[in-house]
C-alpha positions in Angstrom: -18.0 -28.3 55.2 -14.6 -28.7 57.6 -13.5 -25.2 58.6 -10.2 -24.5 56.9 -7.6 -23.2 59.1 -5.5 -19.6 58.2 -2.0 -20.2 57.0 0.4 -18.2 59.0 1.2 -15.6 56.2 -2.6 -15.5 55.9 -2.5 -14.4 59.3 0.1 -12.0 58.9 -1.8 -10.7 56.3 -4.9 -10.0 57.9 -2.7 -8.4 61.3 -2.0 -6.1 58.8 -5.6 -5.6 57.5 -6.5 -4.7 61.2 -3.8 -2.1 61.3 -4.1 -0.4 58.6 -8.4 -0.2 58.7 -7.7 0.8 62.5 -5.5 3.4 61.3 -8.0 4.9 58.7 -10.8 4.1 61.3 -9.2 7.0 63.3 -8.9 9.4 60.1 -12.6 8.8 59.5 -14.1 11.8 61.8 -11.4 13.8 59.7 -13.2 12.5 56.4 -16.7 13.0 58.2 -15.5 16.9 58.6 -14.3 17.0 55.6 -16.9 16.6 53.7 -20.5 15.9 56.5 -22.7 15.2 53.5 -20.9 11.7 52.1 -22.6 8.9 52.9 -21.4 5.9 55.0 -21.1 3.5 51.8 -18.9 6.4 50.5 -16.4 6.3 53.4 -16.5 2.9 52.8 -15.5 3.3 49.3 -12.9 5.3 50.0 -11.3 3.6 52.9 -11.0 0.0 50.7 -9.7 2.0 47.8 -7.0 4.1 50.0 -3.2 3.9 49.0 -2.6 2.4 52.7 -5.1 0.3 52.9 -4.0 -1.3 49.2 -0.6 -1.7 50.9 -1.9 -4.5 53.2 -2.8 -6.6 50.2 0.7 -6.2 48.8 2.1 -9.5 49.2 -1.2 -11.9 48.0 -1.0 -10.3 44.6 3.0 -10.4 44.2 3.1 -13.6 42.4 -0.1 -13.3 40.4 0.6 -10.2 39.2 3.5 -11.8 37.1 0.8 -13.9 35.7 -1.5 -11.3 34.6 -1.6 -9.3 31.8 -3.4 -6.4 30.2 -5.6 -6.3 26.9 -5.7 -4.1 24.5 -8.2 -3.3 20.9 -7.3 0.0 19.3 -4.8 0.8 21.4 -6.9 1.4 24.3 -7.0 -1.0 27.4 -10.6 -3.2 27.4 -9.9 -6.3 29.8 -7.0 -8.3 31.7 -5.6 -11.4 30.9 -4.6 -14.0 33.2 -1.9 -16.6 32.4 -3.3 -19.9 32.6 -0.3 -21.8 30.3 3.6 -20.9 30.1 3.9 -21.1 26.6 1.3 -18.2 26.2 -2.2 -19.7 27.1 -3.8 -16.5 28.5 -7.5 -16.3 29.3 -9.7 -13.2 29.2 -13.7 -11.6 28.7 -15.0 -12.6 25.6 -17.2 -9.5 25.1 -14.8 -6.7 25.5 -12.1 -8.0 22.5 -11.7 -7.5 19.1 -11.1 -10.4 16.0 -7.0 -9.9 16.8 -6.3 -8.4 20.7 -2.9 -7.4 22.0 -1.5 -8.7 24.9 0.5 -6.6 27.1 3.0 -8.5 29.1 4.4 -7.4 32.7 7.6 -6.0 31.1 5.7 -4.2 28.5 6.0 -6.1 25.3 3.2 -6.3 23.3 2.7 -9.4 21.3 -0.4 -10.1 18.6 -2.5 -12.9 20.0 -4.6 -15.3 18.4 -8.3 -16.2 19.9 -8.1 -20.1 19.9 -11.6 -20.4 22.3 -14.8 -18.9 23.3 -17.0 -20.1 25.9 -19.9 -17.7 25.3 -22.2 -18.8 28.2 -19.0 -17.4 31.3 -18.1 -14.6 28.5 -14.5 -16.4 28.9 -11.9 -16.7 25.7 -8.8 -18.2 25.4 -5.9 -16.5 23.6 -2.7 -17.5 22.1 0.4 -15.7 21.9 3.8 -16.8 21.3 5.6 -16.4 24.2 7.7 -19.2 26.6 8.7 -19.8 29.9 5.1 -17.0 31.5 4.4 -17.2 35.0 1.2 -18.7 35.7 -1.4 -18.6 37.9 -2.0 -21.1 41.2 -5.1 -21.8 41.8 -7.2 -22.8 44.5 -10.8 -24.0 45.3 -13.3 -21.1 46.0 -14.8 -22.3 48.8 -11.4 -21.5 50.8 -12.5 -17.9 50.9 -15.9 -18.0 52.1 -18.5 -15.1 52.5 -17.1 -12.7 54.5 -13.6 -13.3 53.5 -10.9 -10.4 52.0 -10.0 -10.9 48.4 -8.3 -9.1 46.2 -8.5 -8.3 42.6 -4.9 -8.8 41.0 -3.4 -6.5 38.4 0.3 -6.0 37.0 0.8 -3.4 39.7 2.1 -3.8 43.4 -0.9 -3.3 44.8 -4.3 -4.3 43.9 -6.2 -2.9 41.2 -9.1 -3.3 43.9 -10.3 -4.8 47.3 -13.4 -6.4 48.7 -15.4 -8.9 50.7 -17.3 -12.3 49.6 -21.0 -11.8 49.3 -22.5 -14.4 48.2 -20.5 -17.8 47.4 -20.3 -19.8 44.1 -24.1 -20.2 43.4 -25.1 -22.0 39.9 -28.0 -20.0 38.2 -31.4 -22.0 38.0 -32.2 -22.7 34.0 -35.8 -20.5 34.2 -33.1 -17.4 35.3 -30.4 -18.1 32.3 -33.3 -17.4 29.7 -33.4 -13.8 30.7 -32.2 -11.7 28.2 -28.2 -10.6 28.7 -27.7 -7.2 28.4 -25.0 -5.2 26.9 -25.6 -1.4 27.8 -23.9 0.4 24.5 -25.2 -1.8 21.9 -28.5 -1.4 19.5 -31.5 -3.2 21.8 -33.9 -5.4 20.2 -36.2 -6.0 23.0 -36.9 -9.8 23.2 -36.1 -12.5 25.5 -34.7 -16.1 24.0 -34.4 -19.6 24.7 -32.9 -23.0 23.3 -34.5 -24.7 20.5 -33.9 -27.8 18.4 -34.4 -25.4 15.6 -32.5 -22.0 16.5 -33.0 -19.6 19.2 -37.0 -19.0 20.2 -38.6 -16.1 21.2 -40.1 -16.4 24.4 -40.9 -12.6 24.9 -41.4 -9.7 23.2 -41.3 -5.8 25.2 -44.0 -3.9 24.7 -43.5 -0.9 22.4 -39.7 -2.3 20.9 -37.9 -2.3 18.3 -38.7 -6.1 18.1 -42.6 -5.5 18.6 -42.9 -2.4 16.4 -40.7 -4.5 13.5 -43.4 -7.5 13.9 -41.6 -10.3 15.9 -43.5 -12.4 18.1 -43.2 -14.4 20.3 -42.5 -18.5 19.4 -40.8 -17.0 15.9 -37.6 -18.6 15.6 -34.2 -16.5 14.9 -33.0 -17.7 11.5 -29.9 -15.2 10.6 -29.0 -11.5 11.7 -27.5 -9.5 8.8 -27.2 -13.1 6.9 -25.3 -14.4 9.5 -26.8 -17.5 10.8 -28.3 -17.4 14.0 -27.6 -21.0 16.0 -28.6 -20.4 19.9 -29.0 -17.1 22.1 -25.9 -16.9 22.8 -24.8 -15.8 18.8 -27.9 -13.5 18.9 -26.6 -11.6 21.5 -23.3 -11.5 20.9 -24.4 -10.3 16.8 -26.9 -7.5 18.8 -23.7 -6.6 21.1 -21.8 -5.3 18.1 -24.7 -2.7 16.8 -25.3 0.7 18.2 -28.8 1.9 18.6 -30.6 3.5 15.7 -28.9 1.0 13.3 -31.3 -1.3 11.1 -30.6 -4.6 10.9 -32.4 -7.5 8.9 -33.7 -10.5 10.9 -35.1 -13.6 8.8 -37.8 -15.6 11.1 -39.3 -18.7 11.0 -42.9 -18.7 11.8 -44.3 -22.2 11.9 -43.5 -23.2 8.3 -43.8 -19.3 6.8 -40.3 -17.6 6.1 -40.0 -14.2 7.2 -37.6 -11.0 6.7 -37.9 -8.1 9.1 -36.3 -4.8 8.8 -36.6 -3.7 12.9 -34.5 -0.3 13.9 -32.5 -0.7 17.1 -33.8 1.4 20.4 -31.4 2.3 23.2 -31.9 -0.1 26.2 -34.4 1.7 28.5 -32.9 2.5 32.4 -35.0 1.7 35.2 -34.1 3.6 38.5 -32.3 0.7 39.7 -30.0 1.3 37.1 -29.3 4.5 37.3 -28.2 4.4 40.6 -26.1 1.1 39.5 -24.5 3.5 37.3 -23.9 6.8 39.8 -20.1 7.3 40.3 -19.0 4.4 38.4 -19.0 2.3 35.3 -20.5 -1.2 34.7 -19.4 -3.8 32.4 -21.3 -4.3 29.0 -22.2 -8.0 29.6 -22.6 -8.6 33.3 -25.6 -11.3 33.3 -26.7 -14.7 32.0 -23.3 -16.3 33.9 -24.2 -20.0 34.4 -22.1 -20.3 37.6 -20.2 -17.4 39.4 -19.4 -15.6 42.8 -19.9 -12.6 44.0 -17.7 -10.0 46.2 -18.2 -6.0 46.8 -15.1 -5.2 45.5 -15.3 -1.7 43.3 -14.1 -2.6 40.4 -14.0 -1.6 36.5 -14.9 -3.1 33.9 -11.7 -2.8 32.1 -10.1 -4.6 34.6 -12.3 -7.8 34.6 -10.5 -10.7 33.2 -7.7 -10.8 36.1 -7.4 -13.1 38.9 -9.3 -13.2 41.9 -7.3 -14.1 45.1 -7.7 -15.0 48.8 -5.1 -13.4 51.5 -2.5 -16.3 50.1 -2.5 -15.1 47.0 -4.2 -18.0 45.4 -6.8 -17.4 42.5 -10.1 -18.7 43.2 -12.0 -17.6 40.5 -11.5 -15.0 37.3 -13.0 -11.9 37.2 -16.1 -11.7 34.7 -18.0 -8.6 35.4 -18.8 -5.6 36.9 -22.6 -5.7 38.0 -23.6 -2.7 40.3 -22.2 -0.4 42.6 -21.4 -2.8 44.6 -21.6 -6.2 42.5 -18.5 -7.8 40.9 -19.0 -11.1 39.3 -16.4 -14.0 39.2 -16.2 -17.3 37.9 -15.4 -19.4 40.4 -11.8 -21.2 39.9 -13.7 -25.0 40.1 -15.5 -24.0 36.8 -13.0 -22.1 35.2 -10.5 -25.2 35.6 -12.6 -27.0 33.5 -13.0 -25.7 30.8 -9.8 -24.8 30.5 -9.0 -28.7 28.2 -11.8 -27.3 25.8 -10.6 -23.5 25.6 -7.5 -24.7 24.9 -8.4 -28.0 22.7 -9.9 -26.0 19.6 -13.3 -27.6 19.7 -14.7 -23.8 20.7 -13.7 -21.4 17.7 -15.0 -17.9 18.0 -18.1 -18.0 15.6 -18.3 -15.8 12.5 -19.5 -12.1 14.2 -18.8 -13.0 17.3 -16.0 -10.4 17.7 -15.4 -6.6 17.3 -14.1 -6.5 13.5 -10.5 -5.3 13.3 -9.8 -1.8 13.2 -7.2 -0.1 10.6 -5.1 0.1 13.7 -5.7 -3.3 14.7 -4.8 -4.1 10.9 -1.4 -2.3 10.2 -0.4 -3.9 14.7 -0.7 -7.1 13.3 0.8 -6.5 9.7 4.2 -5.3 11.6 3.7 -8.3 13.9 3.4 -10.8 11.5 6.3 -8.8 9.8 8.3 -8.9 13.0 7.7 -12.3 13.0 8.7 -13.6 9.8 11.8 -11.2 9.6 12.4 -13.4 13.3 12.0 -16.4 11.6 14.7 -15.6 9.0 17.2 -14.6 11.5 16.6 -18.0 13.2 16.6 -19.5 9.8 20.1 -18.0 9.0 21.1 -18.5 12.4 20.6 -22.2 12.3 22.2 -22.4 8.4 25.4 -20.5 9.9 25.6 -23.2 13.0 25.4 -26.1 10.1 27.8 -24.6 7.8 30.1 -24.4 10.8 29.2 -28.2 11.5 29.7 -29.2 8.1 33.6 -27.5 8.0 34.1 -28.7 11.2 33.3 -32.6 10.4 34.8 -31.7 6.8 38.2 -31.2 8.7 37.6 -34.3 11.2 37.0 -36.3 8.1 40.3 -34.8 6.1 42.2 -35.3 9.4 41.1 -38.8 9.9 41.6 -39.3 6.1 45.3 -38.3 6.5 45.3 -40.9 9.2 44.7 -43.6 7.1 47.0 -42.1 4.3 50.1 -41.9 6.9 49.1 -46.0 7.9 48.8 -46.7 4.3 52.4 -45.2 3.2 53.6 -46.9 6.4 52.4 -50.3 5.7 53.3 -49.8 1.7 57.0 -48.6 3.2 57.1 -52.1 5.0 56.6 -54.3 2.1 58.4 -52.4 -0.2 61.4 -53.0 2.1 60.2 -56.8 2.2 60.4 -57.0 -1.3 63.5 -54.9 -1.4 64.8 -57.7 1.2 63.9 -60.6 -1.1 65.0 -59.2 -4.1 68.6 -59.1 -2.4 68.4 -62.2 -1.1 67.8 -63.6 -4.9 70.7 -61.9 -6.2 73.2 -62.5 -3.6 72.0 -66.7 -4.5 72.6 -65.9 -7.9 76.2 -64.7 -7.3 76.7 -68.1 -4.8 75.3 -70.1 -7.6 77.7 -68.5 -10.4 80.6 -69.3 -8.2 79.4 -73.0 -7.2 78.4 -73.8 -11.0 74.9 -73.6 -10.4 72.3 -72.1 -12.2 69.4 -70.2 -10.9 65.9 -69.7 -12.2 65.0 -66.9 -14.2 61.7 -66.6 -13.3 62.3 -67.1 -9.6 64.3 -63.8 -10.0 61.7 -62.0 -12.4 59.1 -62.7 -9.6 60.9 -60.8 -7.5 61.9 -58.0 -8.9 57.9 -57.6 -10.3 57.2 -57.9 -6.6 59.7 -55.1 -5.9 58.1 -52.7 -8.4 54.7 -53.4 -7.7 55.7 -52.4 -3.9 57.8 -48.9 -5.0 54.6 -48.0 -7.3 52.4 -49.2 -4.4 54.3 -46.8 -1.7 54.7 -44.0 -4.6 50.8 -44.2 -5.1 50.3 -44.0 -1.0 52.8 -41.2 -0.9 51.3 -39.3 -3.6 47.8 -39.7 -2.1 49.0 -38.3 1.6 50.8 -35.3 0.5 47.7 -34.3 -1.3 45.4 -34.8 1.8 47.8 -32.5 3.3 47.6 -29.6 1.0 43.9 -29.6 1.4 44.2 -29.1 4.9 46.5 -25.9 5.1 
């Protein structure tokens, strides 16, 4: 792979990295004193989450925290959002929404958003909101930020919501790994292990002592529906199983070779192993943090409610999305190469949420997007009236223009009916003077010659009186 040079404010960036950690490096015997039983990793802690140390990382996450948002079911803050389309594409965690989420913008306004795609496999969704002219992310390959690299985790603040290292680079997870069971610490556990079937999701495994063994699942039965919800791969078994608590009883049809089955099993809680208890000392991990296809990893300490924001190098350019929150000192990204493409399908339609895949609205939820939808159509009128206001105007404006060039014609058509009335006033004088001429020379002139034009006269006054008439009523329509 060719070596990619540092841009200079990349550079500047990391002289002031080196400043500020050599600054804190010469507080640490303080710390030490301070407190002589913390550990080394908790120094560490400390030092990447200091307000100085945050300062340093200032400028990469100026420009991507205008394009990142914050999520919110019940009125409490579950996830970021980061702005992947100006006319309110925003992309998120799929596990930690509700049916309707809130998205709160980076001035403050909270608008009702619509979930038009779920990838379940990268726990990714796409929302909708209506919204124009959003910042958006830029992103860049993840490989520009190798292992060992600073990155930062972007929120709508100044500073970074958080601050790591690279660990391990974008890896993609071997097929035997992805059939491990994902786990989701809060829900009801079940206690099998799943994989892909022509005919539903398999069991490949069954704990010893669970819910799922106690209830009479084995292994090779095939997941049929959850609650009558039809079961079509892992992916909707877990997410039905994510949105249970433990002690609940759920029904699970099975098909065992060509018997029918329905089992009544009652949830567990998902048994702790000393690895994740320590996981779990001094911090909190996110729900779903396994079973991602393809991701990266980095040390930064972060939680889970702030998953779903950017990921950025020291140029402030995304390279991957954050996912989850694995250990103590595991986060979990998807890398920006993967996200990027599925960002046509997110956004496309083809991957609807499916039926129970999401947190059911709460009363909350329910009366936040009644006065939304309220707001919204009481907007639409305004814009509605708005627009019949600017026609009316239109129409009184090209009434007048049509009135005025109306009175146009009306002022040509007196003036031309004004001309051949005096033609024919002309030519009826001209007859009678040759009538006089031929009275005194003995002639005699034709009567007809004479009718003709004085009919040609009259027909002219009526002509002009008709023009007149016309024009001065044009006129009063206009004052």
């Amino acid at each position: 792979m060719a070596r990619t040079h540092p841009t200079q404010k990349t550079v500047a960036v990391r002289s002031l990295l080196a400043l500020a950690i050599s600054g804190l490096l010469l507080l640490a015997p303080a710390f030490v004193r301070a407190d002589e039983a913390a550990s080394k990793e908790s120094r560490d802690n400390f030092l990447k989450t200091n307000a100085k140390f945050l300062e340093a990382f200032r400028k990469p996450v100026e420009k991507p925290a205008q394009a990142t948002v914050r999520i919110l079911t019940d009125g409490k803050e579950v996830a970021l959002g980061t702005v992947v389309g100006p006319d309110g594409w925003i992309l998120t965690k799929a596990s930690e929404i509700s049916a309707r989420p809130v998205v709160k913008l980076k001035d403050g306004k909270e608008l009702l958003a619509t979930i038009v795609g779920v990838e379940p496999r990268f726990d990714l969704a796409m929302l909708k909101v209506d919204a124009k002219n959003l910042v958006c992310v830029e992103w860049a390959k993840s490989e520009i930020a190798p292992v060992g690299n600073w990155v930062a985790s972007v929120g709508q603040d100044e500073k970074p919501v958080a601050v790591g290292i690279v660990s391990v680079a974008a890896r993609t997870l071997p097929t035997r790994e992805l059939t491990r069971p994902v786990f989701i610490d809060k829900s009801g556990y079940l206690g099998i292990g799943l994989e892909v079937s022509k005919e539903g999701p398999k069991v490949n495994n069954v704990q010893k002592d669970s819910a799922a063994e106690k209830a009479g699942i084995k292994v090779n039965d095939r997941i049929v529906s959850i609650n009558d919800k039809r079961m079509e791969d892992p992916d909707s078994v877990i997410s039905t199983l994510s949105h249970t608590k433990p002690n609940d009883v759920i029904t699970v049809k099975i098909k065992r070779g060509t018997e029918d089955l329905e089992l009544k099993p009652k949830l567990d809680k998902r048994p702790k192993d000393s690895g994740d208890y320590q996981n779990h000392l001094g911090s909190e991990l996110s729900n779903r943090r396994s079973g991602f296809p393809t991701y990266l990893q980095h040390d930064t300490v972060l939680k889970p409610q702030d998953c779903g924001g950017p990921l950025v190098d020291l140029d402030g350019k995304v390279i991957g999305i954050n996912i989850a929150r694995v250990t103590r000192v595991e986060t979990y990204a998807i890398p920006s190469e993967t996200v990027q493409t599925l960002l046509p399908d997110l956004m496309s339609g083809k991957l609807p949420p499916k039926t129970g895949a999401l947190k059911p609205l709460t009363p909350e939820e329910e009366l936040t997007q009644a006065k939304s939808d309220l707001a919204k159509a009481e907007g639409d009128k305004q814009t509605l009236e708005n627009k019949m206001s600017d026609l009316r105007a239109a129409v009184k404006k090209a009434q007048v223009a049509a009135r005025a060039n109306a009175l146009k014609a009306a002022e040509e058509t007196v003036a031309k009916a004004e001309e051949e009335k005096a033609q024919a006033d002309k030519l009826l004088e001209d007859v009678r003077r040759e009538v006089v001429r031929a009275i005194e020379e003995g002639r005699t002139i034709s009567k007809a010659l004479r009718q003709e034009a004085e009919d040609r006269r009259n027909a002219a006054a009526k002509k002009l009186a008709d023009a007149r008439a016309a024009r001065d009523k044009l006129e009063a329509d206009l004052k």
